[in-house]
Predicted model as a PDB file, atoms N, CA, C, CB and O in Angstrom, pLDDT in the B-factor column:
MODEL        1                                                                  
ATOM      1  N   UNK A   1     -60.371  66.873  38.640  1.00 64.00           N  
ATOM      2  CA  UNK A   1     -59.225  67.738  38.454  1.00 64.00           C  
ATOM      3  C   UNK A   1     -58.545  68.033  39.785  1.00 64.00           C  
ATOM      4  CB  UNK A   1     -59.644  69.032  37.773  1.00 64.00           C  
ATOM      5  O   UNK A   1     -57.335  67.810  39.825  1.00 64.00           O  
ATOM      6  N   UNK A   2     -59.126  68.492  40.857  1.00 71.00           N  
ATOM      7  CA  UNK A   2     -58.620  68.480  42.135  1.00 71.00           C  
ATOM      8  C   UNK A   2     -58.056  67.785  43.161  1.00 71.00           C  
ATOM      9  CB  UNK A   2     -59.148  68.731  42.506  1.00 71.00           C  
ATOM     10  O   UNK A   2     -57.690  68.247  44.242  1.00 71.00           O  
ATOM     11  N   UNK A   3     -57.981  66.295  42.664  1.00 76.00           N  
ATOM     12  CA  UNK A   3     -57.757  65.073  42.782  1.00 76.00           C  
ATOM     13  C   UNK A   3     -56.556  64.894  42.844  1.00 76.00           C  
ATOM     14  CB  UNK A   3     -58.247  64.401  41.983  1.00 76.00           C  
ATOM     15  O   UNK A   3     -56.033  64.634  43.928  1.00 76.00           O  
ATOM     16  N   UNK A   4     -55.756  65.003  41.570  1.00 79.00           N  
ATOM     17  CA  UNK A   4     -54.734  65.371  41.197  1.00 79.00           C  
ATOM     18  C   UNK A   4     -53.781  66.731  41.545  1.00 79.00           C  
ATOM     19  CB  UNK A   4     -55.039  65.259  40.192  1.00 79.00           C  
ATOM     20  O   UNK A   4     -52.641  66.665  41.084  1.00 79.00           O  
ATOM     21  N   UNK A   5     -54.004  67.533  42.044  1.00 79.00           N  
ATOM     22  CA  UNK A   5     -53.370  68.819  43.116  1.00 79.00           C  
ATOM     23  C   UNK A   5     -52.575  68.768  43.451  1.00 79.00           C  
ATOM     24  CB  UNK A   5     -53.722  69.203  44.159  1.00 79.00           C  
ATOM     25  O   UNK A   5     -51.651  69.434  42.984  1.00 79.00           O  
ATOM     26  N   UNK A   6     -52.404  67.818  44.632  1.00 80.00           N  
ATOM     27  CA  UNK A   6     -51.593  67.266  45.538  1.00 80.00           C  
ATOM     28  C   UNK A   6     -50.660  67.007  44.720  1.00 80.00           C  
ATOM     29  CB  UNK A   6     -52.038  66.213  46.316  1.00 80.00           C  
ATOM     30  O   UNK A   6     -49.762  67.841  44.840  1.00 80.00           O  
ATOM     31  N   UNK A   7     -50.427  66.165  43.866  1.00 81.00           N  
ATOM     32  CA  UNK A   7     -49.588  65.264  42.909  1.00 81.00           C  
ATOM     33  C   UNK A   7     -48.672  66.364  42.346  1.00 81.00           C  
ATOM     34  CB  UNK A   7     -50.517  64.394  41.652  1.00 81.00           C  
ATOM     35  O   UNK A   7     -47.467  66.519  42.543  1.00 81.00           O  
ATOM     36  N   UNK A   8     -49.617  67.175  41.512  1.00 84.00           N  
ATOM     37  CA  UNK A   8     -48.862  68.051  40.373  1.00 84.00           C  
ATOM     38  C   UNK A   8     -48.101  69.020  40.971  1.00 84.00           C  
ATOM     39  CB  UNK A   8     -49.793  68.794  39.365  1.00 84.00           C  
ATOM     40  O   UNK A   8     -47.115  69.454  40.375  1.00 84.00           O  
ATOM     41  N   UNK A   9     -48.454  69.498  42.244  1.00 83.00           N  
ATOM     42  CA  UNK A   9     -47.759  70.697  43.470  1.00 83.00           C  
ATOM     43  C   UNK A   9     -46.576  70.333  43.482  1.00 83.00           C  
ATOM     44  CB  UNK A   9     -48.272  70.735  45.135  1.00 83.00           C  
ATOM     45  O   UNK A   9     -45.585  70.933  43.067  1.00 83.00           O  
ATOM     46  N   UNK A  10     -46.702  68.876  44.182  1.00 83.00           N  
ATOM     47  CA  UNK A  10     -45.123  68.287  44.676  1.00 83.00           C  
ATOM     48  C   UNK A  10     -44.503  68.086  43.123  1.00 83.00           C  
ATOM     49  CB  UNK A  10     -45.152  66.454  45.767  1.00 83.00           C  
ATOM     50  O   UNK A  10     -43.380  68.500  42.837  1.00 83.00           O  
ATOM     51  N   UNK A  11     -45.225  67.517  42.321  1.00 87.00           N  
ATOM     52  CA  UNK A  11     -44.126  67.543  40.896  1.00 87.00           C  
ATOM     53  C   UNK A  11     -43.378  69.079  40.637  1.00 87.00           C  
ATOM     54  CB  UNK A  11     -45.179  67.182  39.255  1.00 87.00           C  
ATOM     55  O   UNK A  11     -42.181  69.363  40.679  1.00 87.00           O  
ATOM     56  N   UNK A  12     -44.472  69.878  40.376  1.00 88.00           N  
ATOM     57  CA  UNK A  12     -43.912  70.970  40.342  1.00 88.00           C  
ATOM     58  C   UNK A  12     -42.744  71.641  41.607  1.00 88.00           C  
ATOM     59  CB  UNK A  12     -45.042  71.664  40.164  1.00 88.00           C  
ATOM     60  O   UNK A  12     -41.615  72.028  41.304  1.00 88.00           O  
ATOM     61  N   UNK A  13     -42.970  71.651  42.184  1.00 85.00           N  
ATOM     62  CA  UNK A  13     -41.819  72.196  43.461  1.00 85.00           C  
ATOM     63  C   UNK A  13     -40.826  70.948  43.062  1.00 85.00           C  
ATOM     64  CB  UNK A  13     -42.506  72.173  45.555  1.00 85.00           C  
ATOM     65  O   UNK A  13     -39.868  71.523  42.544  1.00 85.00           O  
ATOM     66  N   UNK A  14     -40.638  69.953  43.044  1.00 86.00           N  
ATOM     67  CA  UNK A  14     -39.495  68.960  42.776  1.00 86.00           C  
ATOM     68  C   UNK A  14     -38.793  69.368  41.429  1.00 86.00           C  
ATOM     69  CB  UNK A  14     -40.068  67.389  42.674  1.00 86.00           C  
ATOM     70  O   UNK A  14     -37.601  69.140  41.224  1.00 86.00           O  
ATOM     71  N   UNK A  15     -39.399  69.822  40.770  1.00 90.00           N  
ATOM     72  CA  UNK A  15     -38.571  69.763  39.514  1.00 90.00           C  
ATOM     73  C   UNK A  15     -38.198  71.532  39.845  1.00 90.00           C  
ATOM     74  CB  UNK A  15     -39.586  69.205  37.757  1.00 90.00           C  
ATOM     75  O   UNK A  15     -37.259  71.972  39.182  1.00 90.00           O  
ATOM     76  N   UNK A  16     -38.715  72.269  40.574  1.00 89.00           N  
ATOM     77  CA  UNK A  16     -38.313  73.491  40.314  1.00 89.00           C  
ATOM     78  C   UNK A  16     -36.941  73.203  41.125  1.00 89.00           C  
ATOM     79  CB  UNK A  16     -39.360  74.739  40.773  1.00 89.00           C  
ATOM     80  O   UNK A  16     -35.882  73.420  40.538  1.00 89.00           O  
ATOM     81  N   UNK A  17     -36.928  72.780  42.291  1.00 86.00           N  
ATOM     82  CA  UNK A  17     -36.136  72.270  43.424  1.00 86.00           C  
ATOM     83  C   UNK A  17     -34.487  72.181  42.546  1.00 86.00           C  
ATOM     84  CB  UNK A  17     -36.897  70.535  44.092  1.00 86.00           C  
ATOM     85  O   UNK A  17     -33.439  72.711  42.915  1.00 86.00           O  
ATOM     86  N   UNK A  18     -34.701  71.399  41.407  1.00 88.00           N  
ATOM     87  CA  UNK A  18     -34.216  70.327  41.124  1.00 88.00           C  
ATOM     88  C   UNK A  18     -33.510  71.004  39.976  1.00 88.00           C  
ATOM     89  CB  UNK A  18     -35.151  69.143  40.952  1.00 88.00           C  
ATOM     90  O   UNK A  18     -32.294  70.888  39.831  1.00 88.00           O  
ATOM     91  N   UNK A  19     -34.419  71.851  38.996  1.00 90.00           N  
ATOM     92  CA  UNK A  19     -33.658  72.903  38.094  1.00 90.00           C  
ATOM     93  C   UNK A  19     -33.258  74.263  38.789  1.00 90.00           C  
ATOM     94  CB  UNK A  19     -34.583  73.283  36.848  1.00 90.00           C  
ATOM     95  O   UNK A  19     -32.323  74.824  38.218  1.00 90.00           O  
ATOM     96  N   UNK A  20     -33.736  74.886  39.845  1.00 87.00           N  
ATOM     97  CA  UNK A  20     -32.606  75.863  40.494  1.00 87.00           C  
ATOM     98  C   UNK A  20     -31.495  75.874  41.067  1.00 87.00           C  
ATOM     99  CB  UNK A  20     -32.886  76.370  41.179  1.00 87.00           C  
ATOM    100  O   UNK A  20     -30.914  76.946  41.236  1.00 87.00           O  
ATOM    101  N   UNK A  21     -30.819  74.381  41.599  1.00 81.00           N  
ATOM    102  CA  UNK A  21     -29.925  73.514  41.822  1.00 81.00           C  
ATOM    103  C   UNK A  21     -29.971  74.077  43.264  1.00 81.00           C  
ATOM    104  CB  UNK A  21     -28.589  73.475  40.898  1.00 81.00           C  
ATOM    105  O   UNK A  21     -30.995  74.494  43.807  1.00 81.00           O  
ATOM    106  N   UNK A  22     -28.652  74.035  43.857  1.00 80.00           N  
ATOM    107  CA  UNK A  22     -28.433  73.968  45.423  1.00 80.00           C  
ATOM    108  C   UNK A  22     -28.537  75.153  46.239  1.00 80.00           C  
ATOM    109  CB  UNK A  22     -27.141  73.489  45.726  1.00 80.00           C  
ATOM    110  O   UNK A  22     -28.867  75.121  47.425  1.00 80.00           O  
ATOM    111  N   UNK A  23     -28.190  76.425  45.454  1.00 84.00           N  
ATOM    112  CA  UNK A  23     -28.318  77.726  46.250  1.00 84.00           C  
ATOM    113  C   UNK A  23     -29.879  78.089  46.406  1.00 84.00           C  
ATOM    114  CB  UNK A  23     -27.496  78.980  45.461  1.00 84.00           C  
ATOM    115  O   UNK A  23     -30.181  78.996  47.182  1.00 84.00           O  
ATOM    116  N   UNK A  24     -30.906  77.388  45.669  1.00 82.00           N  
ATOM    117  CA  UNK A  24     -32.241  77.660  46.131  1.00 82.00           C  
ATOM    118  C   UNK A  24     -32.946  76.226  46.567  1.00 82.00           C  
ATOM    119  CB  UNK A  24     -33.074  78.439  44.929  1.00 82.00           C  
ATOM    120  O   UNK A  24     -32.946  75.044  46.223  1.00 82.00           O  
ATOM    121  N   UNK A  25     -33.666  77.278  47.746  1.00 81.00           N  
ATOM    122  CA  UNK A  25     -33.824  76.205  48.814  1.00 81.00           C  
ATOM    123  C   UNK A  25     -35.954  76.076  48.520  1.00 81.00           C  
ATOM    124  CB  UNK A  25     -33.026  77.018  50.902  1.00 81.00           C  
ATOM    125  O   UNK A  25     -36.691  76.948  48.979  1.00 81.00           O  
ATOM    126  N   UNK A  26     -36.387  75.117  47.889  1.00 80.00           N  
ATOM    127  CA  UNK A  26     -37.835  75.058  47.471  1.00 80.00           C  
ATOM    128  C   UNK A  26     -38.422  74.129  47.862  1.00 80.00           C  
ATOM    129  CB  UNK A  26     -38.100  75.054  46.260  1.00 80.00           C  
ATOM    130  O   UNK A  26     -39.641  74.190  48.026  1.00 80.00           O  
ATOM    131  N   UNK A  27     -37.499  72.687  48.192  1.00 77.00           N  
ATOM    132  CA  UNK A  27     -38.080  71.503  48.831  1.00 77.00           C  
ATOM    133  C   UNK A  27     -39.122  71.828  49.811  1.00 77.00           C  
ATOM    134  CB  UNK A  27     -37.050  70.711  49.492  1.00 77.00           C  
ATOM    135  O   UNK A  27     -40.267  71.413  49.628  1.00 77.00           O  
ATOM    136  N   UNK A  28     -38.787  72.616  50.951  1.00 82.00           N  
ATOM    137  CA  UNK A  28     -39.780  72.956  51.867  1.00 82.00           C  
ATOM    138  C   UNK A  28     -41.399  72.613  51.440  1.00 82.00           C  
ATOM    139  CB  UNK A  28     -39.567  74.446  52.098  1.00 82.00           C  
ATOM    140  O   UNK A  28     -42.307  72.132  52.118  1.00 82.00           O  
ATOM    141  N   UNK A  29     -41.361  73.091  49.960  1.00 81.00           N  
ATOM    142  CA  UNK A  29     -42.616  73.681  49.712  1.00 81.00           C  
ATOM    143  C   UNK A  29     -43.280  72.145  49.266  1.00 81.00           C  
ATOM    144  CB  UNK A  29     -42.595  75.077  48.460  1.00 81.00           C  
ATOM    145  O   UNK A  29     -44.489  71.951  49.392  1.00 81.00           O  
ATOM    146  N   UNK A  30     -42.593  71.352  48.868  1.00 79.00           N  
ATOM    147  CA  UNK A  30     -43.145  69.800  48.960  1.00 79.00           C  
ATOM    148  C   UNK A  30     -44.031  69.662  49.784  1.00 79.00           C  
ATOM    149  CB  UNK A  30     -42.243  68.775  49.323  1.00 79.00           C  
ATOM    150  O   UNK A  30     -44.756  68.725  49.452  1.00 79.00           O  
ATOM    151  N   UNK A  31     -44.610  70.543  51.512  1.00 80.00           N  
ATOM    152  CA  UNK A  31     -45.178  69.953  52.137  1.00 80.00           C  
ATOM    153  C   UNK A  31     -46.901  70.558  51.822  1.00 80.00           C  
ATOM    154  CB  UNK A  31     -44.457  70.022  53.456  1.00 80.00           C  
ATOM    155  O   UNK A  31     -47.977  70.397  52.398  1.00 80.00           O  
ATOM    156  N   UNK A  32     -46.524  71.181  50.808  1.00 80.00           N  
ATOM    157  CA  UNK A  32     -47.616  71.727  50.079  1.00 80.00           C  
ATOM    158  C   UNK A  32     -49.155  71.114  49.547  1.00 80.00           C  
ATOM    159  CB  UNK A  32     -46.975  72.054  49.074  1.00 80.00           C  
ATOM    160  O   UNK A  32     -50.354  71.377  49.646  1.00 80.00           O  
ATOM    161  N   UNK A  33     -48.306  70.193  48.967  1.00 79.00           N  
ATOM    162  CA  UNK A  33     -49.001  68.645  48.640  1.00 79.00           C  
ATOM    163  C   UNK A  33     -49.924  68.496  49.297  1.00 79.00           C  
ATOM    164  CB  UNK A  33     -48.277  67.405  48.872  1.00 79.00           C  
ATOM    165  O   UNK A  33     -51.068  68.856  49.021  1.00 79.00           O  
ATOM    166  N   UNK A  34     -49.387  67.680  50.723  1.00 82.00           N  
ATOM    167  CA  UNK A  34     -50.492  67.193  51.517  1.00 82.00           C  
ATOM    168  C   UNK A  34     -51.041  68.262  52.184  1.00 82.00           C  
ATOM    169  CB  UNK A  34     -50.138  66.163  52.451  1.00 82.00           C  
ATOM    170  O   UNK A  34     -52.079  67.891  52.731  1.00 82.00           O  
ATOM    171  N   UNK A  35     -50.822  69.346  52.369  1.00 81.00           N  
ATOM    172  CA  UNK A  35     -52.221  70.646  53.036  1.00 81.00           C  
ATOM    173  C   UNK A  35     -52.683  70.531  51.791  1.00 81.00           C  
ATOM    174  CB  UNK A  35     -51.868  72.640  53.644  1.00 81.00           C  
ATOM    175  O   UNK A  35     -52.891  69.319  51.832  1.00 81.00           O  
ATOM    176  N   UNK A  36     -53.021  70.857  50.670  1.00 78.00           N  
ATOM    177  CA  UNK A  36     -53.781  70.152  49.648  1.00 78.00           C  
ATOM    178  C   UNK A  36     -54.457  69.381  49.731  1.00 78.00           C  
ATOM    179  CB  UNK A  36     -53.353  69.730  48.958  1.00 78.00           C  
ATOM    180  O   UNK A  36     -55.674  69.565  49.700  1.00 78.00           O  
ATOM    181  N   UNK A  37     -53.926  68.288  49.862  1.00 79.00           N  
ATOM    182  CA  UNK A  37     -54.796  66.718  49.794  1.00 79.00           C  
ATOM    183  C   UNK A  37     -55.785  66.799  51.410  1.00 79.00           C  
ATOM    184  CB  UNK A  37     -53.281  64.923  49.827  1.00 79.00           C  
ATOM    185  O   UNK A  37     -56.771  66.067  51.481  1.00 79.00           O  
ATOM    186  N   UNK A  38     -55.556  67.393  52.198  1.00 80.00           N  
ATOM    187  CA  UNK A  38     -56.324  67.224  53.322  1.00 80.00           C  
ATOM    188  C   UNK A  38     -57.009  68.683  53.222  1.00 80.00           C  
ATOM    189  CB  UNK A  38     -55.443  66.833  54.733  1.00 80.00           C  
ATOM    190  O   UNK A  38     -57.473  69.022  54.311  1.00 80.00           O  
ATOM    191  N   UNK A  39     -57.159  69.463  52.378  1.00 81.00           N  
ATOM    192  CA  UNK A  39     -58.375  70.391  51.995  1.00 81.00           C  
ATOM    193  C   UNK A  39     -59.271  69.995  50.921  1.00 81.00           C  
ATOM    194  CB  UNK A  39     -57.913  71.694  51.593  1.00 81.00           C  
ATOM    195  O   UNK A  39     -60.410  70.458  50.862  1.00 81.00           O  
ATOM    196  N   UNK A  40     -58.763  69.051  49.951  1.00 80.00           N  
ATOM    197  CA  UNK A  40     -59.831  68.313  49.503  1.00 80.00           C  
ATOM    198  C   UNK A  40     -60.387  67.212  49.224  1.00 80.00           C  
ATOM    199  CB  UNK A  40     -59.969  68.518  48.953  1.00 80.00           C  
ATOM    200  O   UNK A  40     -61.403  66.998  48.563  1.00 80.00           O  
ATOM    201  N   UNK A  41     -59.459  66.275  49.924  1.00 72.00           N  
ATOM    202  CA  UNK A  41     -59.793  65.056  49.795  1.00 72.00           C  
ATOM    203  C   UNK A  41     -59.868  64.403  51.598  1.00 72.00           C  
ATOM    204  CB  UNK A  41     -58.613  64.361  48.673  1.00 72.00           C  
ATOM    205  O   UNK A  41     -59.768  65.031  52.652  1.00 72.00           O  
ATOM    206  N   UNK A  42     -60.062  63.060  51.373  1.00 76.00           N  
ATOM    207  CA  UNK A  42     -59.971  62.663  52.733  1.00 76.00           C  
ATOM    208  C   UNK A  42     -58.698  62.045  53.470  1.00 76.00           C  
ATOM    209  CB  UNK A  42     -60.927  61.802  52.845  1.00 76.00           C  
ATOM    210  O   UNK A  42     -57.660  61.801  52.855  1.00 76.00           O  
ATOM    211  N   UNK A  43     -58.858  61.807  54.851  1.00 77.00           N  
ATOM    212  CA  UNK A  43     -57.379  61.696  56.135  1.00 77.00           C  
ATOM    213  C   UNK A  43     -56.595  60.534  55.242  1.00 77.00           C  
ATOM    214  CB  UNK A  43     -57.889  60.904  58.299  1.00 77.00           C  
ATOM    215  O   UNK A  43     -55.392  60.334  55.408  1.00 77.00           O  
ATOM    216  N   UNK A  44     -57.393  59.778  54.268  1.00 78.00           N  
ATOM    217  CA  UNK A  44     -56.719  58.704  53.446  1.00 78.00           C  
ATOM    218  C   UNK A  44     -55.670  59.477  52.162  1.00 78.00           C  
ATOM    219  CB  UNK A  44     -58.076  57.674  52.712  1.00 78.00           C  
ATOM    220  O   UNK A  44     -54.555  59.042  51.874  1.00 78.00           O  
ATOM    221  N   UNK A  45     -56.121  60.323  51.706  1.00 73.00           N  
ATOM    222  CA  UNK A  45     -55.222  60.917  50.260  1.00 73.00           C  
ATOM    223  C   UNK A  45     -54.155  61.167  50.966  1.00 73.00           C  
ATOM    224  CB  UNK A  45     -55.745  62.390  49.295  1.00 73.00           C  
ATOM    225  O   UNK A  45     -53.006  60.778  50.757  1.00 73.00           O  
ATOM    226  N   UNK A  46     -54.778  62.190  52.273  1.00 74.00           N  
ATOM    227  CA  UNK A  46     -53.364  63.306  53.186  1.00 74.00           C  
ATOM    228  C   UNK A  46     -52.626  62.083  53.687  1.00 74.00           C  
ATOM    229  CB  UNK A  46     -53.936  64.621  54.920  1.00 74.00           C  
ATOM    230  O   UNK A  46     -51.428  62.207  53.432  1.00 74.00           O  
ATOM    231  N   UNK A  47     -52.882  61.035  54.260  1.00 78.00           N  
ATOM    232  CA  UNK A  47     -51.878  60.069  54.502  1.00 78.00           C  
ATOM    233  C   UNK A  47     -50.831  59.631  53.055  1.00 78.00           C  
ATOM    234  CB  UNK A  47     -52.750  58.763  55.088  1.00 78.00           C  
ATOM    235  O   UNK A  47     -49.615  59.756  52.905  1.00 78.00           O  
ATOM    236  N   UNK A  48     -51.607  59.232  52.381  1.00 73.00           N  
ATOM    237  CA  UNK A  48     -50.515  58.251  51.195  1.00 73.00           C  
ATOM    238  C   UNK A  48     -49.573  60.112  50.371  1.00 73.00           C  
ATOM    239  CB  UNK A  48     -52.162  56.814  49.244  1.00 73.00           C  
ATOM    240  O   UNK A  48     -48.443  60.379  49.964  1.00 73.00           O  
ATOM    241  N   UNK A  49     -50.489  60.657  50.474  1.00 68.00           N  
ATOM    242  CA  UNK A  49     -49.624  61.899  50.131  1.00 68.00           C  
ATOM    243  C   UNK A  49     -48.552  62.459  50.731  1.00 68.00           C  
ATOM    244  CB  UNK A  49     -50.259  62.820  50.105  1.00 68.00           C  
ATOM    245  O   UNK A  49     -47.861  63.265  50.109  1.00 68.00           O  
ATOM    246  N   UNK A  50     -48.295  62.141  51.896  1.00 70.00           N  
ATOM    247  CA  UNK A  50     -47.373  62.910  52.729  1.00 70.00           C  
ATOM    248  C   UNK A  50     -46.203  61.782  52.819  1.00 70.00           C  
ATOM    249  CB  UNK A  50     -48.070  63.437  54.284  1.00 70.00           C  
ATOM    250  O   UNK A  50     -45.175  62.009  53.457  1.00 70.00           O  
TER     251      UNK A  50                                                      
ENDMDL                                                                          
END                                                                             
């Protein structure tokens, strides 16, 4: 299940990104993902993740 984290974070922030349109600013939080992936997985996930 934790595997998947990384993945579903950035889905989620992209689509929020994406349905609040331009006056809200959420992309940032995309970088969410990979501090994720490099708290539970290894320097390999945090690479292809980022």
């Amino acid at each position: 299940m934790l595997s998947w984290l990384p993945i579903v974070v950035m889905a989620v922030v992209a689509a929020m990104d994406l349905t609040a349109g331009p006056q809200a600013g959420f992309l940032p939080l995309v970088s969410l993902g990979p501090a994720f992936a490099g708290l539970i997985g290894t320097w390999r996930r945090t690479v292809l993740s980022s």
